[in-house]
C-alpha positions as CSV (number, residue, x, y, z in Angstrom):
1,X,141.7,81.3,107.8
2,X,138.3,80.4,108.9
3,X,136.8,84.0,107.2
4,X,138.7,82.9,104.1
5,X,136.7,79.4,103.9
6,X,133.4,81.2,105.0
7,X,133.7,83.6,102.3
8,X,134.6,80.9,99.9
9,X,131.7,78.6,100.7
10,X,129.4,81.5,100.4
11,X,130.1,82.5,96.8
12,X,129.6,79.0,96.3
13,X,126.3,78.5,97.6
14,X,125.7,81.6,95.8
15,X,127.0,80.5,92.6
16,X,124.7,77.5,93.5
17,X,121.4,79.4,93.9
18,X,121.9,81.6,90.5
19,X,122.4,78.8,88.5
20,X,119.6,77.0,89.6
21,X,117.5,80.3,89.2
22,X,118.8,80.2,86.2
23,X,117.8,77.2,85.1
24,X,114.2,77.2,86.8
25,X,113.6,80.4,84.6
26,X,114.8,78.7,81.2
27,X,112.5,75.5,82.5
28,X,109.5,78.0,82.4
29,X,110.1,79.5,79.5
30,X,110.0,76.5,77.4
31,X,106.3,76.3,78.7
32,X,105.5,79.2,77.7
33,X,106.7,79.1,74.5
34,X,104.9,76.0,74.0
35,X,101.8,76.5,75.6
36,X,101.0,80.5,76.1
37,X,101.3,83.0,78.8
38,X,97.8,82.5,80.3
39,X,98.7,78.9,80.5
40,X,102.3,79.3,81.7
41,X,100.9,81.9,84.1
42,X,98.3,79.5,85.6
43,X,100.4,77.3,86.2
44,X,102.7,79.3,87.7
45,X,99.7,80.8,90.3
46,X,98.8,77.4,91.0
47,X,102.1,76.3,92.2
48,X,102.9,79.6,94.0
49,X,99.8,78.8,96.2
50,X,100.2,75.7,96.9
51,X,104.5,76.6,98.1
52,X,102.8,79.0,100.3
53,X,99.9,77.4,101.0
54,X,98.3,80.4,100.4
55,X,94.5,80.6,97.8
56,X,95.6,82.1,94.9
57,X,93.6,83.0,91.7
58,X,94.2,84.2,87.6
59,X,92.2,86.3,85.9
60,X,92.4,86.2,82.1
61,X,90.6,89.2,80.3
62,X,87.8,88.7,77.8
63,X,89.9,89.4,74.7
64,X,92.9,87.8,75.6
65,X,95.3,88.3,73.0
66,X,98.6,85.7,73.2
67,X,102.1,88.0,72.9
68,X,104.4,87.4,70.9
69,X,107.2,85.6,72.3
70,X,109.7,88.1,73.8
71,X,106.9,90.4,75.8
72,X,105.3,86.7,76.6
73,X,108.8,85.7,78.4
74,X,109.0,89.4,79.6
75,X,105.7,89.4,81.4
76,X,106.4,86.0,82.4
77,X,109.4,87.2,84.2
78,X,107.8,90.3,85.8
79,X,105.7,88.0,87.0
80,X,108.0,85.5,88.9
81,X,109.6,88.5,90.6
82,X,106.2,90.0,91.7
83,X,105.1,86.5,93.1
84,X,108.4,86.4,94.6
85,X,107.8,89.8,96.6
86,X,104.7,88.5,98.1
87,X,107.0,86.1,99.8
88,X,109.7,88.3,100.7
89,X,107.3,91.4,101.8
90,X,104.0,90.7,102.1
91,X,102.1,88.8,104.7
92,X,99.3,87.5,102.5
93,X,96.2,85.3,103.3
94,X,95.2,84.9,99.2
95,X,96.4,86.5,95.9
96,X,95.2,87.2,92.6
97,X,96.8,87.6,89.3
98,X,95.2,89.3,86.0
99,X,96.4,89.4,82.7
100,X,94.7,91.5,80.4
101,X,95.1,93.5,77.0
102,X,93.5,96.9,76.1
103,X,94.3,98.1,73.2
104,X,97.7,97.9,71.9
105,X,98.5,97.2,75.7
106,X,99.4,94.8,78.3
107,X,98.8,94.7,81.8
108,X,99.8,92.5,84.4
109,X,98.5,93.3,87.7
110,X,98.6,91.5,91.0
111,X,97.4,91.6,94.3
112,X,97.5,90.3,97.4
């Protein structure tokens, strides 16, 4: 009986954490639609560091070039989840973030 409640309460607080995932992601998204990735990404950086209270730093590249929307959310997203691996794998005192575009190319990079 008491497995049956346990596993009940845990899809719950599962079913709790996706939606809010969810709904933190579509949150972000509307700022960078309206504002850009560089500025959507700094922001993001910023809070990041200051959860962690960790320094953490954005590089833009000279020649920044604004994606269109879709690879704008894309990289946006790739870069949540890279943030998020810091937390869950690394042990880092700072990080830095760079966005840049060579070519007909993107690149995201971070390090920590």
């Amino acid at each position: 009986m008491q497995e049956a409640r346990f596993a009940s309460v845990t899809s719950q607080v599962e079913s709790v954490i996706n939606i809010t995932r969810r709904i933190a992601v579509e949150l972000r998204q509307d700022l960078v639609t309206s504002h850009g990735l560089a500025h959507a990404a700094n922001d993001l950086v910023l809070d990041f560091g200051r959860r962690l209270m960790i320094p953490g730093q954005l590089e833009v590249s000279e020649g920044w070039v604004e994606p269109e929307l879709s690879m704008a959310q894309n990289l946006y997203r790739m870069l949540q989840e890279l943030l998020n691996n810091i937390t869950k794998h690394a042990q880092a005192s700072r990080f830095m973030v760079r966005l840049m575009f060579a070519g007909d190319a993107y690149v995201l990079e971070v390090a920590d």
